[in-house]
Backbone as JSON Lines, residues from 0, in Angstrom:
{"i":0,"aa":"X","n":[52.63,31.32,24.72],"ca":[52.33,32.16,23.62],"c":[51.63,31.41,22.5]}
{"i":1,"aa":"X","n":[52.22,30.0,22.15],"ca":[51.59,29.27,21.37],"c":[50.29,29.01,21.18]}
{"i":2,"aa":"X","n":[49.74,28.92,22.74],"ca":[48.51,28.42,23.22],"c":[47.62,30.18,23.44]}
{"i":3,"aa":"X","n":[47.98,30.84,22.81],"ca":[47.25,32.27,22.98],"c":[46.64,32.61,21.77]}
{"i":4,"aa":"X","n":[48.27,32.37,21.0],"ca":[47.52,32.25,19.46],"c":[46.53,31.64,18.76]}
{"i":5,"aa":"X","n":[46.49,30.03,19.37],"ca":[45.73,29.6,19.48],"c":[44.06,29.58,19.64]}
{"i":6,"aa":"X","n":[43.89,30.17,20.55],"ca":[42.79,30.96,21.32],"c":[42.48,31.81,20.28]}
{"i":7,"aa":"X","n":[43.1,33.26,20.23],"ca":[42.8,34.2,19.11],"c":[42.42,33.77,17.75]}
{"i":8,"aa":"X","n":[43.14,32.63,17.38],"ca":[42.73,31.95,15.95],"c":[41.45,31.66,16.01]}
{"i":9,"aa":"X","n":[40.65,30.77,17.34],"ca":[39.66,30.26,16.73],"c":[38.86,31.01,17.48]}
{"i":10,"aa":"X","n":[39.14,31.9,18.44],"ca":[37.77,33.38,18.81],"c":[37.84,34.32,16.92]}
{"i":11,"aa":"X","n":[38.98,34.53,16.35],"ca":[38.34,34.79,14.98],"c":[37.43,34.2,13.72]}
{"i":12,"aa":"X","n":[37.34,32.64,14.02],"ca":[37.38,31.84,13.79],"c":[35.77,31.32,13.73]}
{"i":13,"aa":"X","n":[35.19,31.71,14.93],"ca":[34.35,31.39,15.89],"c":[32.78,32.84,15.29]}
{"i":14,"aa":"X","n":[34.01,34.02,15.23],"ca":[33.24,34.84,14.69],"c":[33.26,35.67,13.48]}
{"i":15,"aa":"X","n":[33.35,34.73,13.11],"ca":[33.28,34.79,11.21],"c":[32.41,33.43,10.76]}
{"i":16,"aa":"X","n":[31.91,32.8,11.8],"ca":[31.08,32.01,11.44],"c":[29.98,32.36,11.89]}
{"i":17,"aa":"X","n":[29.89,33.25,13.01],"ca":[28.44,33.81,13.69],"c":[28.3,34.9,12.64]}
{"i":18,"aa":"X","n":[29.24,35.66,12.36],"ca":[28.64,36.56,11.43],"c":[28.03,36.12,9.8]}
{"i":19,"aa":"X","n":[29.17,35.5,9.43],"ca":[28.5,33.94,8.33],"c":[26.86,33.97,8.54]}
{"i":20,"aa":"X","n":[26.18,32.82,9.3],"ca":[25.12,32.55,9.84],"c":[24.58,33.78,10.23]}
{"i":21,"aa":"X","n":[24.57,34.77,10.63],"ca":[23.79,35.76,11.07],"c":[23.29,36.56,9.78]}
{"i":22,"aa":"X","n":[23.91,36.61,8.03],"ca":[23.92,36.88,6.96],"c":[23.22,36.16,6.43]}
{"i":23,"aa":"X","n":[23.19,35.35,6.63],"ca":[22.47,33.79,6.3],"c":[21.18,33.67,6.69]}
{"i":24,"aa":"X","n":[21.12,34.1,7.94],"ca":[19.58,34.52,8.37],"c":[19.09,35.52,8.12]}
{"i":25,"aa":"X","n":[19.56,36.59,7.81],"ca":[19.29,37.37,6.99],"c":[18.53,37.58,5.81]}
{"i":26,"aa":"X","n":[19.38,37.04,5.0],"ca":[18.93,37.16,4.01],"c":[17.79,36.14,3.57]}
{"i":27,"aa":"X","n":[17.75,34.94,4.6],"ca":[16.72,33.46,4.6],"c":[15.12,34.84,4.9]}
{"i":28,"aa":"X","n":[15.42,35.5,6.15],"ca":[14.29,36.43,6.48],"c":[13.82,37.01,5.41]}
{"i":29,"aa":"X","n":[14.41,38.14,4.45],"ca":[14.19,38.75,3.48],"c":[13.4,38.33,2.77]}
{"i":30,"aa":"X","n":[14.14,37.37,1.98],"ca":[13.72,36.47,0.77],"c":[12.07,35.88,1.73]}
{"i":31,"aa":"X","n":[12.0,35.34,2.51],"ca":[10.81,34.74,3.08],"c":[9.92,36.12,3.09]}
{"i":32,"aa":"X","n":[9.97,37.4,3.49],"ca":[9.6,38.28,3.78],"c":[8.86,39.12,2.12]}
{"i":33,"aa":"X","n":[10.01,38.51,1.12],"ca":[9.85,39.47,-0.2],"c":[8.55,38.5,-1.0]}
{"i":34,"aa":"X","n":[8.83,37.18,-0.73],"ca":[8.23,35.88,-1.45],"c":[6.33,36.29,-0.87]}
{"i":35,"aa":"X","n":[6.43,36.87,0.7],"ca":[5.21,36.85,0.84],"c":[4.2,38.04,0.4]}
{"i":36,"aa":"X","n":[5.32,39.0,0.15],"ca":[5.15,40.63,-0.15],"c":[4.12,39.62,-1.94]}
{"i":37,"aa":"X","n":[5.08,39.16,-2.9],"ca":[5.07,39.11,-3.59],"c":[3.51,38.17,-4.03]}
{"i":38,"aa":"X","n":[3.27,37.32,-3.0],"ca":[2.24,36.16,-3.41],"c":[0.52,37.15,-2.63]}
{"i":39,"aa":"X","n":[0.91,38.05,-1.79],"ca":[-0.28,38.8,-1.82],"c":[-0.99,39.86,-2.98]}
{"i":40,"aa":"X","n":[0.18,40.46,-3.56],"ca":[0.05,41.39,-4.45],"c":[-0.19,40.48,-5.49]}
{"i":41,"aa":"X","n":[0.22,39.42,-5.69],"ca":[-0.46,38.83,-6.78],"c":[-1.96,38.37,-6.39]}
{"i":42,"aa":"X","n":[-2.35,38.09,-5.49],"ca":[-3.73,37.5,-4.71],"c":[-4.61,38.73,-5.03]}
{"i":43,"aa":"X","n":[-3.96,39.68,-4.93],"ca":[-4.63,41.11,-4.82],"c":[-5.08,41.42,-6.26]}
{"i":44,"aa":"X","n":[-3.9,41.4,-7.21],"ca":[-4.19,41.5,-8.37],"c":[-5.04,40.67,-9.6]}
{"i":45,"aa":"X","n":[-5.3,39.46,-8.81],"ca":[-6.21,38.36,-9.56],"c":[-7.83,38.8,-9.56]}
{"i":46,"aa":"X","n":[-8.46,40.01,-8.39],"ca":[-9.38,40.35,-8.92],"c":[-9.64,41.24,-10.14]}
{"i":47,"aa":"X","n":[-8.89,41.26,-10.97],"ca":[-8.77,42.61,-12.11],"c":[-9.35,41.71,-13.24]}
{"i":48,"aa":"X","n":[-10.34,42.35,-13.39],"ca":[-10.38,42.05,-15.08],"c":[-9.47,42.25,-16.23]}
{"i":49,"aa":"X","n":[-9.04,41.6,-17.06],"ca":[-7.99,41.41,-17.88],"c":[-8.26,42.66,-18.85]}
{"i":50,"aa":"X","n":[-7.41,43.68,-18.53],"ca":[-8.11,45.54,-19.61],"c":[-8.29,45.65,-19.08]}
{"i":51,"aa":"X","n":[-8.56,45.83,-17.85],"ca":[-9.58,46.77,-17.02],"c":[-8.52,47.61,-16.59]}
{"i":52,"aa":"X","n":[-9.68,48.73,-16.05],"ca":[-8.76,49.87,-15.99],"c":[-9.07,50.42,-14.74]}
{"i":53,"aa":"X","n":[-7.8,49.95,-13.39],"ca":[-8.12,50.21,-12.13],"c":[-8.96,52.29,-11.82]}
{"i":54,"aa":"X","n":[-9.79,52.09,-10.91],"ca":[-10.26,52.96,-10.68],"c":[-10.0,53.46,-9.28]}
{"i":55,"aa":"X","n":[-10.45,52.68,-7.84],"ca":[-10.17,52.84,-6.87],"c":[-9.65,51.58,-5.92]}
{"i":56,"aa":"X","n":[-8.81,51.78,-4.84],"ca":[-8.53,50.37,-4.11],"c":[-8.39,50.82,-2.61]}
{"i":57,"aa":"X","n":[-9.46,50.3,-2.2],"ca":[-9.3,50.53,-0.34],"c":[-9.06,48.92,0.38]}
{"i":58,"aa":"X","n":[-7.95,49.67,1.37],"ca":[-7.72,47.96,2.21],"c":[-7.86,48.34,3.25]}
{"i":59,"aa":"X","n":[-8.52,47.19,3.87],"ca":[-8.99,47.56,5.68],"c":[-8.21,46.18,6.23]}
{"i":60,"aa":"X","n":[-7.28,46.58,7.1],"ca":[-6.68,45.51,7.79],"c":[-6.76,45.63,9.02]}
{"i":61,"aa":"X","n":[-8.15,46.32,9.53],"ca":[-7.91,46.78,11.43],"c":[-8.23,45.43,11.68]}
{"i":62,"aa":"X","n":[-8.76,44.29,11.62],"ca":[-9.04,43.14,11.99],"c":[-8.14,42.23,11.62]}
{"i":63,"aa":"X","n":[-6.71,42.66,11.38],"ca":[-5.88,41.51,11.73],"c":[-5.48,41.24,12.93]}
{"i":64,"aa":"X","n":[-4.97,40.09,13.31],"ca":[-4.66,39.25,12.16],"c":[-5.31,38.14,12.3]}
{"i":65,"aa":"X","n":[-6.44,38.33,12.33],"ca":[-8.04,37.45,12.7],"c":[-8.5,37.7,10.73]}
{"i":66,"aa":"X","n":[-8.19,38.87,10.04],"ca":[-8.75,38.99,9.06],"c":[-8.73,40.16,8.42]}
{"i":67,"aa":"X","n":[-8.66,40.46,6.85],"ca":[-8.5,41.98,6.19],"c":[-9.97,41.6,5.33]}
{"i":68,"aa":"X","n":[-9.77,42.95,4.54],"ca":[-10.99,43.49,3.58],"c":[-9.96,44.07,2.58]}
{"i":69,"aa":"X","n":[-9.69,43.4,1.27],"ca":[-9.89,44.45,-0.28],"c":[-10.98,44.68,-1.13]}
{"i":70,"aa":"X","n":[-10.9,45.84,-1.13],"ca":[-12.11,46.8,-1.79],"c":[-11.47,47.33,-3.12]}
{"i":71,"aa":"X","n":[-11.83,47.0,-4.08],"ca":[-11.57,47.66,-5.67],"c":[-12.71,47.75,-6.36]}
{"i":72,"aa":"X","n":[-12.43,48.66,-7.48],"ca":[-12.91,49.57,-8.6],"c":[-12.75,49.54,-10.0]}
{"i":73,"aa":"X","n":[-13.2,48.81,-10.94],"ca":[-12.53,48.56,-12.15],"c":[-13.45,49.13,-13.51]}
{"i":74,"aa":"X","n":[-12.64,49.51,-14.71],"ca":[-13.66,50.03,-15.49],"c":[-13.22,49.74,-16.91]}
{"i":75,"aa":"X","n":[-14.39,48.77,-17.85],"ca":[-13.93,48.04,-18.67],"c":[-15.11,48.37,-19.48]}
{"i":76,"aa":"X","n":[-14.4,48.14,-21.02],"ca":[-14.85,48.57,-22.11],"c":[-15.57,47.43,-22.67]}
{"i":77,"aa":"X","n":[-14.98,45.8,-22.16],"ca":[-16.05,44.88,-22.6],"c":[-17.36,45.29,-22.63]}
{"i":78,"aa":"X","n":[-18.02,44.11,-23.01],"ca":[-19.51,43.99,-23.33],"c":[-19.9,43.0,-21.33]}
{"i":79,"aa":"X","n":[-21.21,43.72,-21.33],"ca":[-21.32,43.28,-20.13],"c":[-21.58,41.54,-19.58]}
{"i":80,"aa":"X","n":[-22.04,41.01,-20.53],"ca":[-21.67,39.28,-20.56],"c":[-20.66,39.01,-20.3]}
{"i":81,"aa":"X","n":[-19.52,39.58,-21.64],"ca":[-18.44,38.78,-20.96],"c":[-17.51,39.31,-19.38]}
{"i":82,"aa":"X","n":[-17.89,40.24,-19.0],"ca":[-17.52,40.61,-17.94],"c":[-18.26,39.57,-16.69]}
{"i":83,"aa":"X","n":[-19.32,39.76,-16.35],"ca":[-20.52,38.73,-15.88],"c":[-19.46,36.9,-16.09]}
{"i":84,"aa":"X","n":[-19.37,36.94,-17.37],"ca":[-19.57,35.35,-17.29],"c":[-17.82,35.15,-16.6]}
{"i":85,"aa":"X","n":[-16.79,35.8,-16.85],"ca":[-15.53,35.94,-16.47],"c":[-15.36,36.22,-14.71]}
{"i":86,"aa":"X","n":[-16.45,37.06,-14.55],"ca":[-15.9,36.94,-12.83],"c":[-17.04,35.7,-12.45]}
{"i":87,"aa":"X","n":[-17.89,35.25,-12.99],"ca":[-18.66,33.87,-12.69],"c":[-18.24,33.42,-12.08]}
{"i":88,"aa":"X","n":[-16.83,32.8,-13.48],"ca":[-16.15,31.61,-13.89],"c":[-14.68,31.49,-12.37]}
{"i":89,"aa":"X","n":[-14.15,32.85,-12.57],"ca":[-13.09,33.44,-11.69],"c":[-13.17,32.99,-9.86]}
{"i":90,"aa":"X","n":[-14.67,33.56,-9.93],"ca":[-14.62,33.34,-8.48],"c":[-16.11,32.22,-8.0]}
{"i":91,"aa":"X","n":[-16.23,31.66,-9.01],"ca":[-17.05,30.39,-8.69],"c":[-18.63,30.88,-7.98]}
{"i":92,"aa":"X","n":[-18.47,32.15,-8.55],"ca":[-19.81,32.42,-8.45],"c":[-21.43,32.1,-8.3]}
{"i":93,"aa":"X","n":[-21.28,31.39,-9.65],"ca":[-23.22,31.31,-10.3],"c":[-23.71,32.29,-10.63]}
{"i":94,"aa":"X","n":[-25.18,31.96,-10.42],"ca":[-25.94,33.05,-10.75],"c":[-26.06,34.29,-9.75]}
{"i":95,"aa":"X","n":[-26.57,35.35,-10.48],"ca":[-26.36,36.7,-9.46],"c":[-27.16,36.1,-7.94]}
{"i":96,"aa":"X","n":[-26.59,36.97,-7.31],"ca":[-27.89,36.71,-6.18],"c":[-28.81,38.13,-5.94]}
{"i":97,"aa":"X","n":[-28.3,39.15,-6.57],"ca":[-29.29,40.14,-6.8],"c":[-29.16,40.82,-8.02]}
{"i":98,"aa":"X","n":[-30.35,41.46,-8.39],"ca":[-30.22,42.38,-9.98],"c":[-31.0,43.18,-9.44]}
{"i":99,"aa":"X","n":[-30.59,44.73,-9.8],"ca":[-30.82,45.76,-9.21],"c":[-30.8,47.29,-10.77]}
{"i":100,"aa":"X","n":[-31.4,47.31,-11.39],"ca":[-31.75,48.22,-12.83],"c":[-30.69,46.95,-13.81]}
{"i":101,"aa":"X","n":[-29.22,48.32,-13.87],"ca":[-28.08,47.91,-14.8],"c":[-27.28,47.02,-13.71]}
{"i":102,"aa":"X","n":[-27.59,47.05,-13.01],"ca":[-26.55,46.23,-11.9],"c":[-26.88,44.65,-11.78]}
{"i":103,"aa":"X","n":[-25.83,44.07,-11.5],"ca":[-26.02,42.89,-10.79],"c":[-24.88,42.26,-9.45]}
{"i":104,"aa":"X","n":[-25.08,41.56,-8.61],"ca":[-24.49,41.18,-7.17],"c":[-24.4,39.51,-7.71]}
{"i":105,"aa":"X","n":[-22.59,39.63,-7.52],"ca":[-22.24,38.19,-7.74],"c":[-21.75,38.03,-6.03]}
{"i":106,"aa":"X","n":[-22.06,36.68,-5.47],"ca":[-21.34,36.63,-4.38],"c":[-21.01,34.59,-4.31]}
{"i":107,"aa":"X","n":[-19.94,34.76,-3.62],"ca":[-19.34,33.77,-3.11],"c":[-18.6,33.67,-2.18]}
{"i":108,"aa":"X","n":[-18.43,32.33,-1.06],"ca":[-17.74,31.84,-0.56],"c":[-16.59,31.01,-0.31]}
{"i":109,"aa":"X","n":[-15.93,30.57,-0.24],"ca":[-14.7,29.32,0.31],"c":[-14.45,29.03,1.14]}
{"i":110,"aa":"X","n":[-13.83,28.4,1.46],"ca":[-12.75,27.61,2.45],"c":[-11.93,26.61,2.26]}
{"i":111,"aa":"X","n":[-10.51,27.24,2.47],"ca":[-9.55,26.31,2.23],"c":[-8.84,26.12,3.54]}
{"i":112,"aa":"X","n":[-8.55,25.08,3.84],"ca":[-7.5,24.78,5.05],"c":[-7.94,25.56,6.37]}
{"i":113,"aa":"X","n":[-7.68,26.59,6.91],"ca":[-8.18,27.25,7.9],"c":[-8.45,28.9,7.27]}
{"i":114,"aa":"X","n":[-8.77,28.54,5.9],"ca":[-8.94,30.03,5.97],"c":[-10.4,30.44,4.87]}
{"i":115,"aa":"X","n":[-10.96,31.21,5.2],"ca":[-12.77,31.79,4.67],"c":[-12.43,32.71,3.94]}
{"i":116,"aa":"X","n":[-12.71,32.15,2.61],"ca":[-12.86,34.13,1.91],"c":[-14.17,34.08,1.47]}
{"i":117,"aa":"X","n":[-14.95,35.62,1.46],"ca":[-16.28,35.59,1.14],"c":[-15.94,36.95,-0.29]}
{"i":118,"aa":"X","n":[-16.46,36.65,-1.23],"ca":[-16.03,37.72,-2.4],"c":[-17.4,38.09,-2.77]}
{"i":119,"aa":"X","n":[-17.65,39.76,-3.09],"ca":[-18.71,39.95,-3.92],"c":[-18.47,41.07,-5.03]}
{"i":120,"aa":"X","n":[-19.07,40.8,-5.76],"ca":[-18.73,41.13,-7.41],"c":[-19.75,42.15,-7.32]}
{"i":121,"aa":"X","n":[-19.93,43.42,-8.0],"ca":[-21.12,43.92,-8.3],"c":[-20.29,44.9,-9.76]}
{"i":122,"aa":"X","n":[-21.28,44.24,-10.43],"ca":[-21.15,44.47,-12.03],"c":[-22.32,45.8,-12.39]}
{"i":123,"aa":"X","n":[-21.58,47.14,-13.12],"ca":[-23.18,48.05,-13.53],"c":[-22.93,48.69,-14.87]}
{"i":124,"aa":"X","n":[-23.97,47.75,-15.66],"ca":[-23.47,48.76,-17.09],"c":[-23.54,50.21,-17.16]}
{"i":125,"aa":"X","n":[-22.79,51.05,-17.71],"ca":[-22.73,52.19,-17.96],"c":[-22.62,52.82,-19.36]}
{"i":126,"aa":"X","n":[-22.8,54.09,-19.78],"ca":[-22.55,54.43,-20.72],"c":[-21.26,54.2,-21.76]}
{"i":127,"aa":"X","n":[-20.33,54.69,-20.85],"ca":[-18.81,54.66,-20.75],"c":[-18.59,53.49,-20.68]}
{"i":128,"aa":"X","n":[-19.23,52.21,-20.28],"ca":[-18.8,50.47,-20.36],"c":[-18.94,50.21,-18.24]}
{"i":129,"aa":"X","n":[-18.7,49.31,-18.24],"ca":[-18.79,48.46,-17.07],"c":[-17.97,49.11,-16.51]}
{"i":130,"aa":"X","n":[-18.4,48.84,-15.19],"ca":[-18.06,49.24,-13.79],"c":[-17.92,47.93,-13.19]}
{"i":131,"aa":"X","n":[-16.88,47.58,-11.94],"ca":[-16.93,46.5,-11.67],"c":[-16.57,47.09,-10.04]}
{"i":132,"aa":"X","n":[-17.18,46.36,-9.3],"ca":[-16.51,46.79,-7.56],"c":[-16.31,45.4,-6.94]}
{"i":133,"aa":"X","n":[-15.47,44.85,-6.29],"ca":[-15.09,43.84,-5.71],"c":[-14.54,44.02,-4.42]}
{"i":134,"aa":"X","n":[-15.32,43.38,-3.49],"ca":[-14.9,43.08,-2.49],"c":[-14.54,41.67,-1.39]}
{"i":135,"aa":"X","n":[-13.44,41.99,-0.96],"ca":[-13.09,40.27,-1.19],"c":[-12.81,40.49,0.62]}
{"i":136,"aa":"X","n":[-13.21,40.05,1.83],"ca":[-12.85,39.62,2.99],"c":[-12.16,38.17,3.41]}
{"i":137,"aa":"X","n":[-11.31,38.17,4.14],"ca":[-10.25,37.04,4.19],"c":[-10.2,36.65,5.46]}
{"i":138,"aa":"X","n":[-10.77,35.72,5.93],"ca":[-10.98,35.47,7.68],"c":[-9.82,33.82,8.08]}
{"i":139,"aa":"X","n":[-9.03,34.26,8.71],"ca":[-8.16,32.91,9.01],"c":[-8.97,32.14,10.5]}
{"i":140,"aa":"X","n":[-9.27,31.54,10.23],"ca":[-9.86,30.47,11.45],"c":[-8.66,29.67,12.75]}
């Protein structure tokens, strides 16, 4: 009988530590899961002009997980320089690579580590103030 109790002690014993650890992974998943939720939506949100006032946002992710597309819409009351010289500066732009009436086409490239982003800016003065459309593609190598 001694030696039964025994047994039963540490089969309870045994599983209160799997369930322990199984909580544990749990919540390790989550948190890993919430941290990444959290560092895209910020990635996402760094194309915004500071005031600006979202307009539209399309995401194309049929090409994962080789690669996505964000597409946004922004509409700002600045003066069109400093809009221009701010996504320049932002996304390492330069000079336009096209001007088109009120419009202009900022574009750039990167690469960091194994991964390509190609971003293009297109800035159009308006009556109502600037228009801004950004599109940013993200290719993992």
């Amino acid at each position: 009988m001694n030696r039964s109790n025994s047994n039963l002690a540490e089969n309870t014993y045994n599983q209160r530590l799997l369930v322990g650890l199984a909580i544990l992974c749990f919540i390790f998943v989550f948190a890993i899961g919430f941290a990444l939720v959290s560092l895209i939506k910020q990635d996402r949100q760094q194309a915004q002009y500071p005031g600006s006032i979202p307009i539209a946002s399309h995401s194309s992710y049929k090409s994962l997980p080789r690669s996505y597309r964000w597409h946004d819409t922004f509409r700002t009351d600045d003066g069109f320089r400093a809009v221009y010289e701010w996504y320049s500066l932002k996304f390492n732009t330069g000079a336009e690579s096209r001007a088109n009436g009120s419009c202009i086409l900022l574009e750039s490239d990167d690469a960091f580590f194994r991964v390509e982003r190609y971003v293009s800016v297109e800035i159009c003065g308006t009556p109502e103030g600037q228009m801004v459309f950004v599109s940013r593609t993200t290719t993992f190598k």
